[in-house]
N, C-alpha and C positions, 0 to 999 in steps of 0.2 A: 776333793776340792769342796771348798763351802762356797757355797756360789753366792748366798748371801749376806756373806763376810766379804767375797770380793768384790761386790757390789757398793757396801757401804766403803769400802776403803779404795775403792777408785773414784767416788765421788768424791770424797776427804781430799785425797791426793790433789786429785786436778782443782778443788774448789782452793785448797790451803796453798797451791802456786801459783796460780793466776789473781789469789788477794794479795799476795805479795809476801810470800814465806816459801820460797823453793827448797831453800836449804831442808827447813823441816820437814815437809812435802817428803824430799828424798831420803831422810835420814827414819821417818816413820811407816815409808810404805814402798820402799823398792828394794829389791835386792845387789847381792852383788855387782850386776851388769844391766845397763839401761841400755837397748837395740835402740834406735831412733830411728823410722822411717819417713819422718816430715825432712826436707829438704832445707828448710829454711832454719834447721836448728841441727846444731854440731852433733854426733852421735857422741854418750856415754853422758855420766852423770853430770859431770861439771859445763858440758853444752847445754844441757835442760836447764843446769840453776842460774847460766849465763841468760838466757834466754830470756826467759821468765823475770828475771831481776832487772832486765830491758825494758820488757813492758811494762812491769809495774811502773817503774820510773819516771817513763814518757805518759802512759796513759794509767793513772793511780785510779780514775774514775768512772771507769767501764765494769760492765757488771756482766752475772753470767748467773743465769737458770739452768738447771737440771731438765726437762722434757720428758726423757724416756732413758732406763738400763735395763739392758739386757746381758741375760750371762750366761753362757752355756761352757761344760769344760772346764778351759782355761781359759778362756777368755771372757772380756767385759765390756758389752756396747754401748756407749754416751751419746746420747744427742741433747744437743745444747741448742740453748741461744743466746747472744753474745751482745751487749749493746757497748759499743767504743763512744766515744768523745766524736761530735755532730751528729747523734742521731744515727750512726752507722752500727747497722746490726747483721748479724752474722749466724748461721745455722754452721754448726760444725755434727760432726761426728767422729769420733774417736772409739782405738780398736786396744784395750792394754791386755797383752800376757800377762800371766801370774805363773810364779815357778811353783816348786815341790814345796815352797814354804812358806806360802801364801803371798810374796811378793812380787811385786810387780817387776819387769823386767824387759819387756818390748812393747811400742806404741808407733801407730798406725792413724792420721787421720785425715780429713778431707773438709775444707773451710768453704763457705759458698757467702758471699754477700745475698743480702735479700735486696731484692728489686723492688722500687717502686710500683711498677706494675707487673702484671703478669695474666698470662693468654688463659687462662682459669679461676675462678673463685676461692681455691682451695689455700689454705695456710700452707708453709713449709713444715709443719707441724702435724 
């Protein structure tokens, strides 16, 4: 595994489908079979470009940072932050497999709105 290959091409992927290009997203960084473990989006390929082609749609102008990737293996860990339409931002983290052939192939994540306030000084970051 090149871990810093999967690295840059998991950034690619999630940043190239959440600007509003799934299709491509899918056709240049996943393999055969997309596992989907969010709820909220249909498992295999064509529930992720369904998705995705949602949100861009509705919310075209919500933006998304990188934070921190981590890769050990096969796998590759995202933490994000997300700003939607009113100011509504999001820390996510996301978990992608990569198969024998550098593709990705199962995704895993966990969305958290930020709060206005909070019982510590620290960022979610």
């Amino acid at each position: 595994m090149n871990l810093e290959q999967n690295k840059k091409n998991a950034i690619a992927f999630y940043k190239t489908a959440y600007l509003g290009q799934p299709n491509k997203a899918v056709d240049k960084y996943v393999g055969r079979e997309y596992i989907q473990h969010n709820p909220e989006v249909e498992d295999g390929l064509s529930g992720f470009i369904n998705y995705f082609e949602r949100m861009h749609k509705a919310y075209p102008e919500k933006s998304i940072e990188f934070v921190r990737c981590i890769a050990e293996g096969d796998l590759v860990a995202l933490h994000t932050h997300q700003i939607w339409p009113d100011n509504d931002e999001y820390v996510t983290m996301d978990f992608f497999r990569f198969d024998s052939n550098g593709k990705i192939c199962e995704h895993w994540d966990a969305i958290q709105q930020i709060p206005n306030t909070s019982s510590n000084p620290n960022t979610m970051y």
